[in-house]
N, C-alpha and C positions, 0 to 999 in steps of 0.2 A: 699113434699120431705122427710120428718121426717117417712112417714106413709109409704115409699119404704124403707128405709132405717129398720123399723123396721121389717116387712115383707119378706125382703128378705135376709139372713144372709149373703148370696156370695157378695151382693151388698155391705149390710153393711161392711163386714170385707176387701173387698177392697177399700173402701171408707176411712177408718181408717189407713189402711197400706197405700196408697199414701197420704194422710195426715203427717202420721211422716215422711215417707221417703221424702219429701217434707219441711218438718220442720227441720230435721236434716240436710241435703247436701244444704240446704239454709244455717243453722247455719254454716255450715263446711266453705260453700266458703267464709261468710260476715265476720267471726272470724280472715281470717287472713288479716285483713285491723288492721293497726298500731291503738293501743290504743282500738282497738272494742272490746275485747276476752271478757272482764267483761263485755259488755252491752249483747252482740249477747248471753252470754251465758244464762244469763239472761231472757231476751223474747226470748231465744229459748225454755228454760225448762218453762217458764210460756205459753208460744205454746203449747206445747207436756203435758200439766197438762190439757189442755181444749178436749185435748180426750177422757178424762175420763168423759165429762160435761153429765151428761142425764143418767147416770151409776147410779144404786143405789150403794152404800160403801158395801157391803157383795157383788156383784156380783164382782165387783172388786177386793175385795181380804181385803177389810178396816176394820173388822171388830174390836172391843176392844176387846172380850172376851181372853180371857187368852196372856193379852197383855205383863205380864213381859215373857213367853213363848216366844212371837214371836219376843219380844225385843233381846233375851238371843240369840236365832234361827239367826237374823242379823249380832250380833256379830261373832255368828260360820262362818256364810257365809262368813263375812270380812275376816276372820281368811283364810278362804279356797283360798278365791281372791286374796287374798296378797303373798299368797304362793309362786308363779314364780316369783314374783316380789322379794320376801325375797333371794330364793336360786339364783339368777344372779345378784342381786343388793351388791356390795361392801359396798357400802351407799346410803342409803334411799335419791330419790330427794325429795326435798322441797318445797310444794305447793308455791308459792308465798303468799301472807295473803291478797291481796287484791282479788284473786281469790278464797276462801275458802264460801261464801257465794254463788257465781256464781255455783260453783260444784255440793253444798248444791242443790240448787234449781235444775237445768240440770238433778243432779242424781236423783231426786222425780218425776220429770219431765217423765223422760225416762220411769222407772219403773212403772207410770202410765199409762204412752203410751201405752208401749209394754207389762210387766206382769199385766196391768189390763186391758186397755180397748181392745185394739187387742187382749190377751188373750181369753177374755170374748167372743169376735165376732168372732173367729176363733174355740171356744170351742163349742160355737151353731153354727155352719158349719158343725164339722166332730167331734166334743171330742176333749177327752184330746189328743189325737198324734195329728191331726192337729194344736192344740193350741198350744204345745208345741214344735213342729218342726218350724211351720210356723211363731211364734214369735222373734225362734231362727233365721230365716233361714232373717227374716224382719230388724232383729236387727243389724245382721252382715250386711246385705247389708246398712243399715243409718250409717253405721263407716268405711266405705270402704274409703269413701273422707278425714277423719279425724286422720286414722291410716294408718299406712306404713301396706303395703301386709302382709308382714311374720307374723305380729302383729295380723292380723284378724283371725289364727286359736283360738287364747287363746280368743280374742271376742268371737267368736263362742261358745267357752268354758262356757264363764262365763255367756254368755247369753243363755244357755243351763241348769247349774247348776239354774239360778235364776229360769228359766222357770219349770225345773222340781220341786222345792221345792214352787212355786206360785200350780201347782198341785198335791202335794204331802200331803201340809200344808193346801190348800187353804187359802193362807196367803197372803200376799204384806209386810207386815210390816218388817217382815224379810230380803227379800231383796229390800225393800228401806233404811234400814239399811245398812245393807250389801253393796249395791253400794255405798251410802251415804261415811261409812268409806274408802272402798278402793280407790275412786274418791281424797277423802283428802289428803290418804296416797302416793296415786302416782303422 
C-alpha cells in the first residue's frame, strides 16, 4: 500500500485530502455533543498531526534554520489574521482557558495537515499552484461543517495567505505560529 502511495502522487495526495477532510467534519459533528469540544479537539489535532507521519521535517516545511526568522514571520501572520477580527470586533472574545490547549494542538494539527503534508503531495502532483490552490480549496471545504457560510470566504482567506507564505518561505513555522496565535485570540 505505502509503495502506491509513494509512486503515484494523484493517489497519494487524494489519499491525504480524504484523510483530513475526514478528520475534520468528523471533528466538527463529535464537537458539538455537550462537554466533548476539549476531547474531540484534541484527538482531532493529534489525527490531523499523523498526516505528516512518513514526511521527512524539511519536506514538510519543519526546518530550524533561521528559526527566530520564522518565529518573527508567525507573529506577522497572526498580526495579518487578526486583522478582521480587530476591525468588526467591539471586544475581543475570550477563549475559554480550558480550551486554549485544545486550540494549541488543532492549530499544529491543521497546519501539518494541510500546509505540510497535503502541501508537500499536492506540490509533487502539479507545483506550487496546485499545492497552494488545492490546499486552500481542501482547507475551506474541512471548515464548511464548523463555520457559518458567510465566514468561509475569510477561511478561504487565511488558508490562502498560510499556503502562500508555506511557499513563499518554504516554512510551516510561521504559520503554525500564525494559526497557533489567531486560534487563541479568537
Amino acid at each position: 500500500m505505502l509503495s502506491v502511495l509513494a509512486a503515484r502522487p494523484a493517489v497519494r495526495a487524494a489519499v491525504i485530502a480524504s484523510y483530513i477532510l475526514l478528520v475534520e467534519w468528523a471533528r466538527a459533528l463529535v464537537s458539538t455533543a455537550p462537554r466533548a469540544a476539549a476531547v474531540v479537539l484534541v484527538l482531532g489535532g493529534l489525527a490531523l498531526v499523523l498526516a505528516g507521519a512518513g514526511w521527512p521535517a524539511e519536506r514538510l516545511g519543519l526546518s530550524t534554520s533561521h528559526l527566530g526568522l520564522r518565529l518573527l514571520g508567525g507573529l506577522a501572520l497572526a498580526a495579518v489574521l487578526l486583522l478582521p477580527a480587530a476591525a468588526r470586533a467591539s471586544a475581543a472574545p475570550i477563549l475559554p482557558a480550558f480550551l486554549v490547549l485544545p486550540a494549541i494542538v488543532v492549530s499544529i494539527g491543521e497546519e501539518i495537515a494541510f500546509r505540510g503534508a497535503l502541501y508537500a503531495a499536492l506540490d509533487d502532483l502539479g507545483g506550487a499552484p496546485v499545492a497552494i490552490i488545492g490546499s486552500t480549496a481542501v482547507w475551506t471545504a474541512a471548515h464548511a461543517l464548523s463555520h457559518p457560510t458567510e465566514f468561509l470566504f475569510a477561511v478561504a482567506a487565511a488558508g490562502l495567505l498560510l499556503a502562500l507564505w508555506r511557499w513563499a518561505c518554504k516554512d510551516l513555522v510561521g504559520p503554525i505560529v500564525g494559526h497557533v496565535i489567531a486560534d487563541i485570540a479568537l
